[in-house]
ZAMARGU-4260 file (C-alpha; in steps of 0.2 Angstrom, whole numbers, plus 5000, padded with zeros to 4 digits):
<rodrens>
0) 5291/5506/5549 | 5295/5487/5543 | 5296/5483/5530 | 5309/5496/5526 | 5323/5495/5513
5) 5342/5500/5515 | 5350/5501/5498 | 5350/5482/5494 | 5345/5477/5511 | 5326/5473/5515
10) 5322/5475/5536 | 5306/5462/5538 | 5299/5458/5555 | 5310/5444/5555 | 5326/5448/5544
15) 5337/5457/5535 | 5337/5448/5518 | 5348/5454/5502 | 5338/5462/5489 | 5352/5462/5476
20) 5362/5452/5464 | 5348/5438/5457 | 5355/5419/5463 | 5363/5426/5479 | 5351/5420/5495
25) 5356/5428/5509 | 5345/5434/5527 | 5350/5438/5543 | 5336/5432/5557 | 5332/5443/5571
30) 5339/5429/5581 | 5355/5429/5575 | 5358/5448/5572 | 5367/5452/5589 | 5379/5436/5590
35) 5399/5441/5590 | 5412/5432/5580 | 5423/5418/5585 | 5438/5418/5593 | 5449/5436/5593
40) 5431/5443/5584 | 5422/5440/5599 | 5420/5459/5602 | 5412/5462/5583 | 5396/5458/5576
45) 5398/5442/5568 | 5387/5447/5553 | 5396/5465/5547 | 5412/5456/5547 | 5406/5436/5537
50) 5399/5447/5523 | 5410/5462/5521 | 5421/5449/5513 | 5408/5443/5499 | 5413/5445/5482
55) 5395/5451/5478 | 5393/5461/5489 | 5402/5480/5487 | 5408/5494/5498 | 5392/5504/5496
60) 5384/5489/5500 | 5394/5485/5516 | 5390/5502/5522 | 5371/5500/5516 | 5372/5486/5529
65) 5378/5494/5543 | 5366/5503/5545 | 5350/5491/5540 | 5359/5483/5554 | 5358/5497/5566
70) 5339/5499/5560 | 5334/5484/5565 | 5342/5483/5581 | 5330/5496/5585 | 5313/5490/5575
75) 5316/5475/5582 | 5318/5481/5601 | 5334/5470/5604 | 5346/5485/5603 | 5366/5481/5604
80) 5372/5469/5611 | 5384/5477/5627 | 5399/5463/5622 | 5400/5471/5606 | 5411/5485/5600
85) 5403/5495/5584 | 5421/5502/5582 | 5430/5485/5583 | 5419/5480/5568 | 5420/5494/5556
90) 5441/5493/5559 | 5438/5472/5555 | 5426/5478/5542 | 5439/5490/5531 | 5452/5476/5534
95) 5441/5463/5525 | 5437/5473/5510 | 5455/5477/5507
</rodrens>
């Protein structure tokens, strides 16, 4: 089912693109869904963490992310990437937002 939309997240065949607050451009390609973070966020999706810490974006929108995230990892086919802890993300994630 693509398109599909996730609160302010809208799951193409290609992206996950922000739906939201007018002037804010922001897409996640299929290619770069499953890439981890630098350095000590190596084991966390790279993506969940860079925009948890957006001013425009809320908590209900973080969490509305997650899991368009987890959606397409499955429309797409790619599924998660095995280096990657969903749980090391989330903990990241709250720490962001704070």
């Amino acid at each position: 089912m693509i398109p599909f939309q996730i609160g302010n997240w809208l799951i193409t065949t290609d992206e996950i693109k922000w739906v939201g607050v007018p002037n804010v451009d922001c897409s996640i390609s299929k290619d770069s869904l499953n890439e981890p973070g630098p350095g000590e966020r190596r084991t966390m999706y790279d993506w969940l963490i860079h925009l948890a810490g957006k001013a425009w974006v809320t908590t209900v929108d973080v969490y509305s992310l997650n899991t368009a995230f987890v959606y397409a990892q499955t429309a797409w086919g790619i599924g998660q990437n095995p280096n990657i802890s969903f749980v090391d993300t989330f903990v990241e994630q709250a720490n962001v937002m704070r």
